[in-house]
PyMOL Python script that loads the backbone (N, CA, C, O; Angstrom):
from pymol import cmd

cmd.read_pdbstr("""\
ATOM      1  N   UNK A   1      -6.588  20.454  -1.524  1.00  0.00           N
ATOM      2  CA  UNK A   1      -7.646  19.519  -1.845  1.00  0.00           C
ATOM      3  C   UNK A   1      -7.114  18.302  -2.602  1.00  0.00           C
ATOM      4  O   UNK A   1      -7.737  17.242  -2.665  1.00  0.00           O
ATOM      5  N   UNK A   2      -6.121  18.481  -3.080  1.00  0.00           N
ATOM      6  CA  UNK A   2      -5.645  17.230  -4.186  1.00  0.00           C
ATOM      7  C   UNK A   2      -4.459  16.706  -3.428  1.00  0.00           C
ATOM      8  O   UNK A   2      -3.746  15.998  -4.139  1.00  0.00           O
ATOM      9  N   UNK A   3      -4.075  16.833  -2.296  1.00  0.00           N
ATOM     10  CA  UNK A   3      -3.058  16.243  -1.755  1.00  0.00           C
ATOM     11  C   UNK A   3      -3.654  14.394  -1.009  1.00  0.00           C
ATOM     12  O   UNK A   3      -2.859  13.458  -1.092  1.00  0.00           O
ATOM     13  N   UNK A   4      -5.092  14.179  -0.347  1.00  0.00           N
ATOM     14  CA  UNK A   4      -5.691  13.394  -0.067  1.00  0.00           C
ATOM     15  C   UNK A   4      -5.704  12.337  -1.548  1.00  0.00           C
ATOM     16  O   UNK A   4      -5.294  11.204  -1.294  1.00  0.00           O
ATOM     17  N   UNK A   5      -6.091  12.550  -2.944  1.00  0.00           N
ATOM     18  CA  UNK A   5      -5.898  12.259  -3.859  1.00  0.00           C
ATOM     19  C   UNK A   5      -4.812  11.279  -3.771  1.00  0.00           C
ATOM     20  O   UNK A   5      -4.748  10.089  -3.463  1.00  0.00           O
ATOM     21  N   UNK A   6      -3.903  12.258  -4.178  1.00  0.00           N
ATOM     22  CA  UNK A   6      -2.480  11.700  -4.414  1.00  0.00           C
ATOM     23  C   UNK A   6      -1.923  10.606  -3.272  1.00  0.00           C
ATOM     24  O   UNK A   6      -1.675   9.410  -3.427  1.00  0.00           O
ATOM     25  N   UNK A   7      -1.836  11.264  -2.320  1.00  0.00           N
ATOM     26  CA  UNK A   7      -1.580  10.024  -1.125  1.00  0.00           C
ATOM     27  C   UNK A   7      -2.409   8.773  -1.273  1.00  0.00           C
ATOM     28  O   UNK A   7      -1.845   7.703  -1.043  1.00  0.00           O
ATOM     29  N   UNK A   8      -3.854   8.775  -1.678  1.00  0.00           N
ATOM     30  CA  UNK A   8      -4.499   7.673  -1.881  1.00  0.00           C
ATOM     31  C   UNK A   8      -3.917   7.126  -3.136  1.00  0.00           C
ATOM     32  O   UNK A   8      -3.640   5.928  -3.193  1.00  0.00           O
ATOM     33  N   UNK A   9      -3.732   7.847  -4.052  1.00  0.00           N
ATOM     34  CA  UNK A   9      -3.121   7.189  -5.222  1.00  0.00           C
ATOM     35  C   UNK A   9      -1.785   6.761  -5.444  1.00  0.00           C
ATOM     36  O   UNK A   9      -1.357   6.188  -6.446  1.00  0.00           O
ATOM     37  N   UNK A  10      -1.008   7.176  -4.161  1.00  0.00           N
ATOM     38  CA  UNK A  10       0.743   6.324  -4.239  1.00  0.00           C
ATOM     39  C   UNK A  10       0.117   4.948  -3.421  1.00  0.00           C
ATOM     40  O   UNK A  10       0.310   3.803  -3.829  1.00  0.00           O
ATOM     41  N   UNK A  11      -0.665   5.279  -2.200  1.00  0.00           N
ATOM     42  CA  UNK A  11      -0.700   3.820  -1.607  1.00  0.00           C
ATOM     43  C   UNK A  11      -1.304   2.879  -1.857  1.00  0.00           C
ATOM     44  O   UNK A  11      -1.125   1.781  -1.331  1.00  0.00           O
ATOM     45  N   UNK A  12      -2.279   3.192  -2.863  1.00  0.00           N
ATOM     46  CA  UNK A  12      -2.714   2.044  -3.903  1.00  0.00           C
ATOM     47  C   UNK A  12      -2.135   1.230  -4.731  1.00  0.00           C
ATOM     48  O   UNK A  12      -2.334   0.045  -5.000  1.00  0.00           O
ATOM     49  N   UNK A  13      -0.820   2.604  -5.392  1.00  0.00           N
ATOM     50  CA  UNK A  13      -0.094   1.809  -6.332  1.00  0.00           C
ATOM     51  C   UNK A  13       1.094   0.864  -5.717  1.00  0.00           C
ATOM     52  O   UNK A  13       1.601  -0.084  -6.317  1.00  0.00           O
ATOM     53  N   UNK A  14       1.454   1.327  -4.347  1.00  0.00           N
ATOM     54  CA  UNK A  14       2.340   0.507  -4.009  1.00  0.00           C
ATOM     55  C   UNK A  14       1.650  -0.692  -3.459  1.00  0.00           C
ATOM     56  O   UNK A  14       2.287  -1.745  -3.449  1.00  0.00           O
ATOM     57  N   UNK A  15       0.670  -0.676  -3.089  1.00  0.00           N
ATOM     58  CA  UNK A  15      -0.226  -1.972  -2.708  1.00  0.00           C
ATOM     59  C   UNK A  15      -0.434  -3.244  -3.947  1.00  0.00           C
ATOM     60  O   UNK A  15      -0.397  -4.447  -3.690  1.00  0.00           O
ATOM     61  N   UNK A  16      -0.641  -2.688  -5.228  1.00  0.00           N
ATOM     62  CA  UNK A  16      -0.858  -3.367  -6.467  1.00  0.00           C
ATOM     63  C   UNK A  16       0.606  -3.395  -7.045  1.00  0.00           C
ATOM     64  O   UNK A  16       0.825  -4.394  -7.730  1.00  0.00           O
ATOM     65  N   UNK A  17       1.352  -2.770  -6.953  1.00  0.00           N
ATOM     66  CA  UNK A  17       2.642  -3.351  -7.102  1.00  0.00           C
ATOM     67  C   UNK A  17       3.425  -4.177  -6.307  1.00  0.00           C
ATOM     68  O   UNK A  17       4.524  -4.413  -6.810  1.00  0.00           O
ATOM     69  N   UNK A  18       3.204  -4.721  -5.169  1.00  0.00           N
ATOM     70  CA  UNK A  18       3.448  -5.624  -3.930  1.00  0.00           C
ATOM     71  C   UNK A  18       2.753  -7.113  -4.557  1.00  0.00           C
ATOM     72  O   UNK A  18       3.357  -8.174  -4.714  1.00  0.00           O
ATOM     73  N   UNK A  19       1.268  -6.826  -4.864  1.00  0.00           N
ATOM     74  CA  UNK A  19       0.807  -8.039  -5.241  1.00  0.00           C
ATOM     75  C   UNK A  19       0.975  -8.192  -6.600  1.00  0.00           C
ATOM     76  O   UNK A  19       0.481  -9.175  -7.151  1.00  0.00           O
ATOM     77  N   UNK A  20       1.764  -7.150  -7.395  1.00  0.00           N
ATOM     78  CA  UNK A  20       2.009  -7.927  -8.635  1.00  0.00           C
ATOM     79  C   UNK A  20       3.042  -8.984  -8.984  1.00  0.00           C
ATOM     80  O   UNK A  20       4.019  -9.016  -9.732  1.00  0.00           O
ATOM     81  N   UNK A  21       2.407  -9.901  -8.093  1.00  0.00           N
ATOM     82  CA  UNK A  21       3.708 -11.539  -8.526  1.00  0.00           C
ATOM     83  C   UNK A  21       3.292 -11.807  -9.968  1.00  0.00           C
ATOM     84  O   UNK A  21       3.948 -10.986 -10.609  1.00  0.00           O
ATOM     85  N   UNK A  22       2.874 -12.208 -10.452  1.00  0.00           N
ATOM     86  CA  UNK A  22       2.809 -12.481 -12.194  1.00  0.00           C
ATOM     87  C   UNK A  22       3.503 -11.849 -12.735  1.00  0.00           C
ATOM     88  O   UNK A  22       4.598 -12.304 -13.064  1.00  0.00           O
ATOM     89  N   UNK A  23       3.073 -10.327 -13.090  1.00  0.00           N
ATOM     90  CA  UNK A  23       3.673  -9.225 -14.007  1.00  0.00           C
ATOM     91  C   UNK A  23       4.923  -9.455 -13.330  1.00  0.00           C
ATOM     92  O   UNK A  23       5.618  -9.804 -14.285  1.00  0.00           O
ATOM     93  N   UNK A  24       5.723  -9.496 -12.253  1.00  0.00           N
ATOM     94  CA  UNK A  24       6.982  -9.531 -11.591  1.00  0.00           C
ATOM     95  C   UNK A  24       7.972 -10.839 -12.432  1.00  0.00           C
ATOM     96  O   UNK A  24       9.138 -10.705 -12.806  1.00  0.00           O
ATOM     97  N   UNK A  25       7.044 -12.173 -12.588  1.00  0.00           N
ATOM     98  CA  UNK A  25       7.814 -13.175 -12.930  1.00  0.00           C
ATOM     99  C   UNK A  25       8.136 -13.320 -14.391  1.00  0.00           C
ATOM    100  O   UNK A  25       8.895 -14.099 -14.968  1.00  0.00           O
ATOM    101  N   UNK A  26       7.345 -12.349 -14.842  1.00  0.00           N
ATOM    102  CA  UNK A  26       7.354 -12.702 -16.410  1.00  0.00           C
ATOM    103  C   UNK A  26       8.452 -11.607 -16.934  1.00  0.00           C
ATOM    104  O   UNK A  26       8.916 -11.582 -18.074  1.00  0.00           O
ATOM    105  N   UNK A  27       8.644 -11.068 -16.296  1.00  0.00           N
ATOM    106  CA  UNK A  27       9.471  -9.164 -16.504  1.00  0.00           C
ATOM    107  C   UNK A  27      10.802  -9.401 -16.042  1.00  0.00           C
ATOM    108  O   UNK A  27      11.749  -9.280 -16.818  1.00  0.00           O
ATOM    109  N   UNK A  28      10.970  -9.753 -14.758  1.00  0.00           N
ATOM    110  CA  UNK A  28      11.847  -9.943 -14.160  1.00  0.00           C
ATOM    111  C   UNK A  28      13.356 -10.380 -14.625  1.00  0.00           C
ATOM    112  O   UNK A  28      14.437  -9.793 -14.576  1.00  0.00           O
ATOM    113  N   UNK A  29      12.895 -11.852 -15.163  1.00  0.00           N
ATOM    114  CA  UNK A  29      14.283 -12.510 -15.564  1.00  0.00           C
ATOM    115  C   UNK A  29      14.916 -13.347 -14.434  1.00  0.00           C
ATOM    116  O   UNK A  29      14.319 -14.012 -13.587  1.00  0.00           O
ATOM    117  N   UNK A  30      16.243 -13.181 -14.590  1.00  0.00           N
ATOM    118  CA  UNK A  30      16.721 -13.904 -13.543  1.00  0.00           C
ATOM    119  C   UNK A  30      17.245 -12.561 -12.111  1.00  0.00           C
ATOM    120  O   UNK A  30      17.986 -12.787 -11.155  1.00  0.00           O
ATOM    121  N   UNK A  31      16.900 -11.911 -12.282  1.00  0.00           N
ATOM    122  CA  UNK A  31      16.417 -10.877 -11.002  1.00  0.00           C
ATOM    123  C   UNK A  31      15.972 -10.714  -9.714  1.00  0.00           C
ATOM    124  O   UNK A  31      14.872 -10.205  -9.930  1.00  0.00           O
ATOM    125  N   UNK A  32      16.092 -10.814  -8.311  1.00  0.00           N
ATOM    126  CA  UNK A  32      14.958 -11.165  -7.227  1.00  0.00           C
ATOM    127  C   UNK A  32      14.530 -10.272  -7.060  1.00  0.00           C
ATOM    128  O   UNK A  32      15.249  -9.426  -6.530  1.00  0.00           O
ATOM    129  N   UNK A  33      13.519 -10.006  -7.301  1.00  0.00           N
ATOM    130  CA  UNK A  33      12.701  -8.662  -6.838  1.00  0.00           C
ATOM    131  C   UNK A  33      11.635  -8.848  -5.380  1.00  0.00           C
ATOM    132  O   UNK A  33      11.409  -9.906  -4.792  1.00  0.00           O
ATOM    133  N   UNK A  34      11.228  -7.820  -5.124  1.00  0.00           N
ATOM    134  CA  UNK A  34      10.740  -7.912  -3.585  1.00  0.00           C
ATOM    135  C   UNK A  34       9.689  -9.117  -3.820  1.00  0.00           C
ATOM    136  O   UNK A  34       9.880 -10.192  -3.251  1.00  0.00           O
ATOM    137  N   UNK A  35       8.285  -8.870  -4.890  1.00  0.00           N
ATOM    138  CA  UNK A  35       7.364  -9.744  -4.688  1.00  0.00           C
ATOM    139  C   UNK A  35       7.605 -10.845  -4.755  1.00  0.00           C
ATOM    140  O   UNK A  35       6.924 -11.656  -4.128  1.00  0.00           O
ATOM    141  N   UNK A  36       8.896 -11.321  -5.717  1.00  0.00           N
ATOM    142  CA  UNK A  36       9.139 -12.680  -5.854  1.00  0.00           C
ATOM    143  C   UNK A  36       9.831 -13.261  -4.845  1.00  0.00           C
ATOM    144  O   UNK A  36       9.575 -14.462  -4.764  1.00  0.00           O
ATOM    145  N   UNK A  37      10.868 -12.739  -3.779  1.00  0.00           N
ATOM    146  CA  UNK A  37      11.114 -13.242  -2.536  1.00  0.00           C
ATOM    147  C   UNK A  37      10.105 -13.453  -1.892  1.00  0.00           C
ATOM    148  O   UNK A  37      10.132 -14.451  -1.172  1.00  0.00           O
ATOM    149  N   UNK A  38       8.775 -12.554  -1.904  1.00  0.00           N
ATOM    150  CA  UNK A  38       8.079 -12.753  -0.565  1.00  0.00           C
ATOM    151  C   UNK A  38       7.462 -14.193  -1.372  1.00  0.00           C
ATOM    152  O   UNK A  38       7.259 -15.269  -0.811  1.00  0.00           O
ATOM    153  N   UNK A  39       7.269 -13.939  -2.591  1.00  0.00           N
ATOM    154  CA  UNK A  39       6.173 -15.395  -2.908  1.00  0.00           C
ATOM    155  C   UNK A  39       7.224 -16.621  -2.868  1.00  0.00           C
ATOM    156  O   UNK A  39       6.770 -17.710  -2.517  1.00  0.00           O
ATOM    157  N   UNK A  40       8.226 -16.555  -3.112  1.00  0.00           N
ATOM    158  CA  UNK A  40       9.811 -17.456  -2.487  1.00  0.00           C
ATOM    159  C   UNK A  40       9.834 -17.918  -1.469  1.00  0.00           C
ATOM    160  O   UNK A  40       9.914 -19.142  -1.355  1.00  0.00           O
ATOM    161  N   UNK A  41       9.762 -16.966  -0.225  1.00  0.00           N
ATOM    162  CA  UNK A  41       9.602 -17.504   0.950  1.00  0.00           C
ATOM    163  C   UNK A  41       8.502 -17.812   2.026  1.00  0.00           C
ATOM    164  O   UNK A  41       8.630 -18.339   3.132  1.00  0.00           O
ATOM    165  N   UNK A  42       7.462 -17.370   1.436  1.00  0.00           N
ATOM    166  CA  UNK A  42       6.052 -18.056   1.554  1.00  0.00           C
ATOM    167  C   UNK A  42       5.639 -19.052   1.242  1.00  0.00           C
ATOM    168  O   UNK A  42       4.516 -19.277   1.695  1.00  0.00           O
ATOM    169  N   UNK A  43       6.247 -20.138   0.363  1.00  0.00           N
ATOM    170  CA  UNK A  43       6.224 -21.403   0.163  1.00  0.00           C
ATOM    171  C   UNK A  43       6.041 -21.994   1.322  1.00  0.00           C
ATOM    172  O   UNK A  43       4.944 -22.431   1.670  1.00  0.00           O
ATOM    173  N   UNK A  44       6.945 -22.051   1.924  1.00  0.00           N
ATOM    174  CA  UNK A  44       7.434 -22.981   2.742  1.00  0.00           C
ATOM    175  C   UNK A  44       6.213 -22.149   3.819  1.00  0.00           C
ATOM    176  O   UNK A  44       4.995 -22.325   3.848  1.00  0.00           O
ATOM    177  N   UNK A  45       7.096 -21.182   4.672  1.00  0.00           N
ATOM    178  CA  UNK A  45       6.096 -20.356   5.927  1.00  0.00           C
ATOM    179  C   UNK A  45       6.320 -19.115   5.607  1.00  0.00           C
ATOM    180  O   UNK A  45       7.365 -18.888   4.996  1.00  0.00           O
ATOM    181  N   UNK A  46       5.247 -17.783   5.985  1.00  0.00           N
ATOM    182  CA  UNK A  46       5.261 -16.917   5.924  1.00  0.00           C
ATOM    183  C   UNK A  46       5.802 -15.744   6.793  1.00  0.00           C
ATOM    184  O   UNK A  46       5.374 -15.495   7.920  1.00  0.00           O
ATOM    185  N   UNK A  47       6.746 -15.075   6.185  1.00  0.00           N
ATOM    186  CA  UNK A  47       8.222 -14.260   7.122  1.00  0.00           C
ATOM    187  C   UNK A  47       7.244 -13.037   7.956  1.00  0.00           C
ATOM    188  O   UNK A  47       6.384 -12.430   7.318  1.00  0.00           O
ATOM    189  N   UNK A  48       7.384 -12.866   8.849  1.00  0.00           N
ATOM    190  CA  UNK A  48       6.786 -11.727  10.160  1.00  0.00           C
ATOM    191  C   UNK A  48       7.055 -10.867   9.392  1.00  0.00           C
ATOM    192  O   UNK A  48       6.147 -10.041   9.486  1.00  0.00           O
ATOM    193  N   UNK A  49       7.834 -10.518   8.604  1.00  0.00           N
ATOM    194  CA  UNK A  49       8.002  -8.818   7.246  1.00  0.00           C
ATOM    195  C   UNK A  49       6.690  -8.473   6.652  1.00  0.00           C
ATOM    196  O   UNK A  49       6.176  -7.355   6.621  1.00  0.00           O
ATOM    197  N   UNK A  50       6.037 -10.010   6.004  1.00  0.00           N
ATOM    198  CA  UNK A  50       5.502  -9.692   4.860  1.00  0.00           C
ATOM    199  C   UNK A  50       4.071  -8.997   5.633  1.00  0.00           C
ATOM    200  O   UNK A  50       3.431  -7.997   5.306  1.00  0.00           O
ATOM    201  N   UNK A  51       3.840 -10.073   6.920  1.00  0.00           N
ATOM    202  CA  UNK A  51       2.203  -9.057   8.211  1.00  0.00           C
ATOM    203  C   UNK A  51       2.917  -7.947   8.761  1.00  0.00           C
ATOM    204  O   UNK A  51       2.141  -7.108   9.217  1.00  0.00           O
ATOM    205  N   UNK A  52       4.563  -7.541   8.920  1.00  0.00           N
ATOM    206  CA  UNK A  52       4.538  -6.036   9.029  1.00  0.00           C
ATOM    207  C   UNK A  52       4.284  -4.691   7.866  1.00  0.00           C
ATOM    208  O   UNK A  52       4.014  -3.491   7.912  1.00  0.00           O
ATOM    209  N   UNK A  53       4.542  -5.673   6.909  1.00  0.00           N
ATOM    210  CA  UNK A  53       4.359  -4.946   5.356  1.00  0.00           C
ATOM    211  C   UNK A  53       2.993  -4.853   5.813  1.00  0.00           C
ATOM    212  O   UNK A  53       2.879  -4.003   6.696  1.00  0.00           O
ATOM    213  N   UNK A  54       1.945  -5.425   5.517  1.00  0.00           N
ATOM    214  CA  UNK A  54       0.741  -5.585   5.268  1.00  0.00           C
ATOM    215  C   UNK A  54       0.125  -4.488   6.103  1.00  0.00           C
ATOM    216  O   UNK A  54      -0.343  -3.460   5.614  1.00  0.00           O
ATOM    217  N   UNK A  55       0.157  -4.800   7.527  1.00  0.00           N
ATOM    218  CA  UNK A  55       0.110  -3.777   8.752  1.00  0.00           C
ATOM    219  C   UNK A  55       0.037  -2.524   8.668  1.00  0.00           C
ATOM    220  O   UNK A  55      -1.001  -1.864   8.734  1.00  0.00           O
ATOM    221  N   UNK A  56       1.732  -1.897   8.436  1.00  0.00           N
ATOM    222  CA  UNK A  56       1.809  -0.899   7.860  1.00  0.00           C
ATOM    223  C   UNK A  56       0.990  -0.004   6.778  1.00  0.00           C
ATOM    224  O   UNK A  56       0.810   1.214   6.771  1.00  0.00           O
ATOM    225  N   UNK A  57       0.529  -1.052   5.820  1.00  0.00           N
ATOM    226  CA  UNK A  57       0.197  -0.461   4.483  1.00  0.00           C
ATOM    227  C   UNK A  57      -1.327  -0.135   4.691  1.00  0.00           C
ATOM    228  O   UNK A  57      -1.847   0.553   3.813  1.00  0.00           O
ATOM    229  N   UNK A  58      -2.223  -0.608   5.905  1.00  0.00           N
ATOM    230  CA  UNK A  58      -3.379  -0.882   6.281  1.00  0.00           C
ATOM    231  C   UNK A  58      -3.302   0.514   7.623  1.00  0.00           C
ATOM    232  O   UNK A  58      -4.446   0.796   7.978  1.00  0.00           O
ATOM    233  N   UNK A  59      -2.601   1.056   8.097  1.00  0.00           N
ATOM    234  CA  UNK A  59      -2.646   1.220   8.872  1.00  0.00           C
ATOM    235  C   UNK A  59      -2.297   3.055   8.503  1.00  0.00           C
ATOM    236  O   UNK A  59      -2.673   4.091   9.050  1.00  0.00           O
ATOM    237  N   UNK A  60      -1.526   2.805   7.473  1.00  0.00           N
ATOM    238  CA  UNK A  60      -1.208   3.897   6.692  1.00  0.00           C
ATOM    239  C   UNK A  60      -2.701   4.486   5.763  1.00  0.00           C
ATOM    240  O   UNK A  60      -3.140   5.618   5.965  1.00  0.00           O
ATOM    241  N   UNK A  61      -3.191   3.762   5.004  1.00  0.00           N
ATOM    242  CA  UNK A  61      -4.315   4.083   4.534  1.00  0.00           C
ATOM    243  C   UNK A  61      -5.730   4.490   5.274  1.00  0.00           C
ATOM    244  O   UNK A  61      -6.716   5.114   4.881  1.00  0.00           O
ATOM    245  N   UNK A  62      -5.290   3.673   6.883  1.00  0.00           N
ATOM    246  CA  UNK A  62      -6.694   4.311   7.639  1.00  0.00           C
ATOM    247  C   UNK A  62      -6.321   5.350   8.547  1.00  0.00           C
ATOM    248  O   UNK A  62      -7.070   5.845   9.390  1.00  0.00           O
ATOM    249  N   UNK A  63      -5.127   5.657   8.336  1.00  0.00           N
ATOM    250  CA  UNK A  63      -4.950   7.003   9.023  1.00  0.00           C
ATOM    251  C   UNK A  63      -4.923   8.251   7.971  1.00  0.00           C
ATOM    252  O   UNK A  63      -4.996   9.428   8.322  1.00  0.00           O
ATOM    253  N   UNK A  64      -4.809   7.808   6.654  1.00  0.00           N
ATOM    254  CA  UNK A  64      -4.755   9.029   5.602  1.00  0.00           C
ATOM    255  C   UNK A  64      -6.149   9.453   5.563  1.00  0.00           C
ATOM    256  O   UNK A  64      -6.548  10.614   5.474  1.00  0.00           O
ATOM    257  N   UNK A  65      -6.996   8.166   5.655  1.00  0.00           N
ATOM    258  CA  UNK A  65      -8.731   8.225   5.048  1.00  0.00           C
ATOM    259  C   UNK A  65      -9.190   8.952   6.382  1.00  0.00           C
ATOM    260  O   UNK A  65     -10.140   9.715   6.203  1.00  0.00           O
ATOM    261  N   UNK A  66      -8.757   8.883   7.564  1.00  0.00           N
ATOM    262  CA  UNK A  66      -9.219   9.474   8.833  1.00  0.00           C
ATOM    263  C   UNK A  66      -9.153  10.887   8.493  1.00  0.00           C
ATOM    264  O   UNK A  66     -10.080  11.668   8.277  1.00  0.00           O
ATOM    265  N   UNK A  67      -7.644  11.120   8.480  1.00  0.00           N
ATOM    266  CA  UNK A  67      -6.986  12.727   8.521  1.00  0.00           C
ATOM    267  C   UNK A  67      -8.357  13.679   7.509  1.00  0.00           C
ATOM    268  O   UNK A  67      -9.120  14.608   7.776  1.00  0.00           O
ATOM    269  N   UNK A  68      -8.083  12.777   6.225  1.00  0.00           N
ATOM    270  CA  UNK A  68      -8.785  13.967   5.356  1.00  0.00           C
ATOM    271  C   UNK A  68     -10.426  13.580   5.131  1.00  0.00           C
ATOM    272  O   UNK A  68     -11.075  14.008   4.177  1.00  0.00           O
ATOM    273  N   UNK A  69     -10.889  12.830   6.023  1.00  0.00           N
ATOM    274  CA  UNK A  69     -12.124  13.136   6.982  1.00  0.00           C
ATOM    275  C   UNK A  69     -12.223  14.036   7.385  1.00  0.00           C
ATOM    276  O   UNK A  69     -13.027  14.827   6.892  1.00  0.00           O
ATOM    277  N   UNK A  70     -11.507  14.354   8.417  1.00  0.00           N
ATOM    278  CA  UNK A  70     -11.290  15.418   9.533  1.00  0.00           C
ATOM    279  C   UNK A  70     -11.156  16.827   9.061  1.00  0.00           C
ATOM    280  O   UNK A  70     -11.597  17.905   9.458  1.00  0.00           O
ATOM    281  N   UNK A  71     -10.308  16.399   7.964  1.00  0.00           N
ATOM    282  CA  UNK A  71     -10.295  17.832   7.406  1.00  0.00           C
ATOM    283  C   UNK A  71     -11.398  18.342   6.869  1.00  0.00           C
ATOM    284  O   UNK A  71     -11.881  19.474   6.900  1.00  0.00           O
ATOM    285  N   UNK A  72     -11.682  17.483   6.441  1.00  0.00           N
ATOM    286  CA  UNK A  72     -12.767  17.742   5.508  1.00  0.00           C
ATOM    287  C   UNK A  72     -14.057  18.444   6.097  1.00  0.00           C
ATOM    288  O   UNK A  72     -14.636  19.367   5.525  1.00  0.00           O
ATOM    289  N   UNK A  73     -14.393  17.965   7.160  1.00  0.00           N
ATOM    290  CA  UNK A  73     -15.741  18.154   7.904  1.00  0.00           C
ATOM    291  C   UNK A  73     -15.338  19.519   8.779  1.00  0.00           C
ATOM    292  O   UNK A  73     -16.247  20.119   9.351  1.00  0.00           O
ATOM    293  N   UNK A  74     -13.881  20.032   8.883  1.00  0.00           N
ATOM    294  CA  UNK A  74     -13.322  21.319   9.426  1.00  0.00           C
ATOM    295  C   UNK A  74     -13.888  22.143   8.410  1.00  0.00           C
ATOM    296  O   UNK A  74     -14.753  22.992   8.629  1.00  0.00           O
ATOM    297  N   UNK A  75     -13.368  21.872   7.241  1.00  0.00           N
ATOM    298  CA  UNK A  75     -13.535  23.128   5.857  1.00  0.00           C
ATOM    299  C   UNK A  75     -15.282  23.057   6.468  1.00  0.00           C
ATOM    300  O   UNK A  75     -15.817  23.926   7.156  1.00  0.00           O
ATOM    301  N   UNK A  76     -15.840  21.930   6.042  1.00  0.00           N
ATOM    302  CA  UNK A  76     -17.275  22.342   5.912  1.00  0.00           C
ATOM    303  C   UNK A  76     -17.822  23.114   6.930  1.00  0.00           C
ATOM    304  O   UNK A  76     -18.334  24.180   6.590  1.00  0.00           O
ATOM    305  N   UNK A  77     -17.827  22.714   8.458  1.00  0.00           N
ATOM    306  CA  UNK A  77     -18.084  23.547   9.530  1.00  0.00           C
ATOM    307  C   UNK A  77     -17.629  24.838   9.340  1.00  0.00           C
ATOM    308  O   UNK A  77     -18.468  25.738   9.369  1.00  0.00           O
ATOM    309  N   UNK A  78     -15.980  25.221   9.072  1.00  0.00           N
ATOM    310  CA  UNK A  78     -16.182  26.648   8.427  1.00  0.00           C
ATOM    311  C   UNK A  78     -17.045  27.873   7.684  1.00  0.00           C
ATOM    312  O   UNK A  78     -17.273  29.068   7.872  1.00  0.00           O
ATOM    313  N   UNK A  79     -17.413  26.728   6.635  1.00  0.00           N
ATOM    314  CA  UNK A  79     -18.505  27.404   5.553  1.00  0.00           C
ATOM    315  C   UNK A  79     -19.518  27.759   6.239  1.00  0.00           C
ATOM    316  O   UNK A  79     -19.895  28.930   6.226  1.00  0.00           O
ATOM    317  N   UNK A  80     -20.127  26.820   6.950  1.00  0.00           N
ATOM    318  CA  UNK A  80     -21.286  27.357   7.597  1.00  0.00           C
ATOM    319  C   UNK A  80     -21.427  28.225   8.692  1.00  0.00           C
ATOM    320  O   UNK A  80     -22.548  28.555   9.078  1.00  0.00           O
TER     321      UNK A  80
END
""", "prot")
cmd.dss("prot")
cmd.show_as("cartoon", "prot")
cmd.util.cbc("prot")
cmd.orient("prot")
């Protein structure tokens, strides 16, 4: 039951850690870290990585939220 949880709660955090450009620039230093390349090279135009990142991360979350749907409505049909 707590595995749906957790999976929702890593891909959140890696989602809010992707968009943390601020907290990234102020922490960082003289460092390149992922968010600050992508906000680096998004200046100019935006790299086909950052809509496969995005993709992925969207695509990952509606297949987790599906699965433990599914499961979910299995357990219950069981019960009854």
């Amino acid at each position: 039951m707590i595995v749906p949880g957790i999976a929702a709660a890593f891909m959140l955090s890696l989602a809010l850690s992707l968009d943390d450009y601020i907290i990234t620039s102020f922490v960082a230093g003289n460092v390149s870290t992922f968010p600050r390349e992508v906000f680096d090279s998004s200046r100019v135009t935006i790299p086909p990585q950052v809509h496969v990142i995005a993709t992925m991360l969207m695509l990952i979350s509606i297949a987790v939220i599906v699965l433990s749907s599914v499961a979910g409505y299995r357990r219950y049909a069981k019960v009854k």
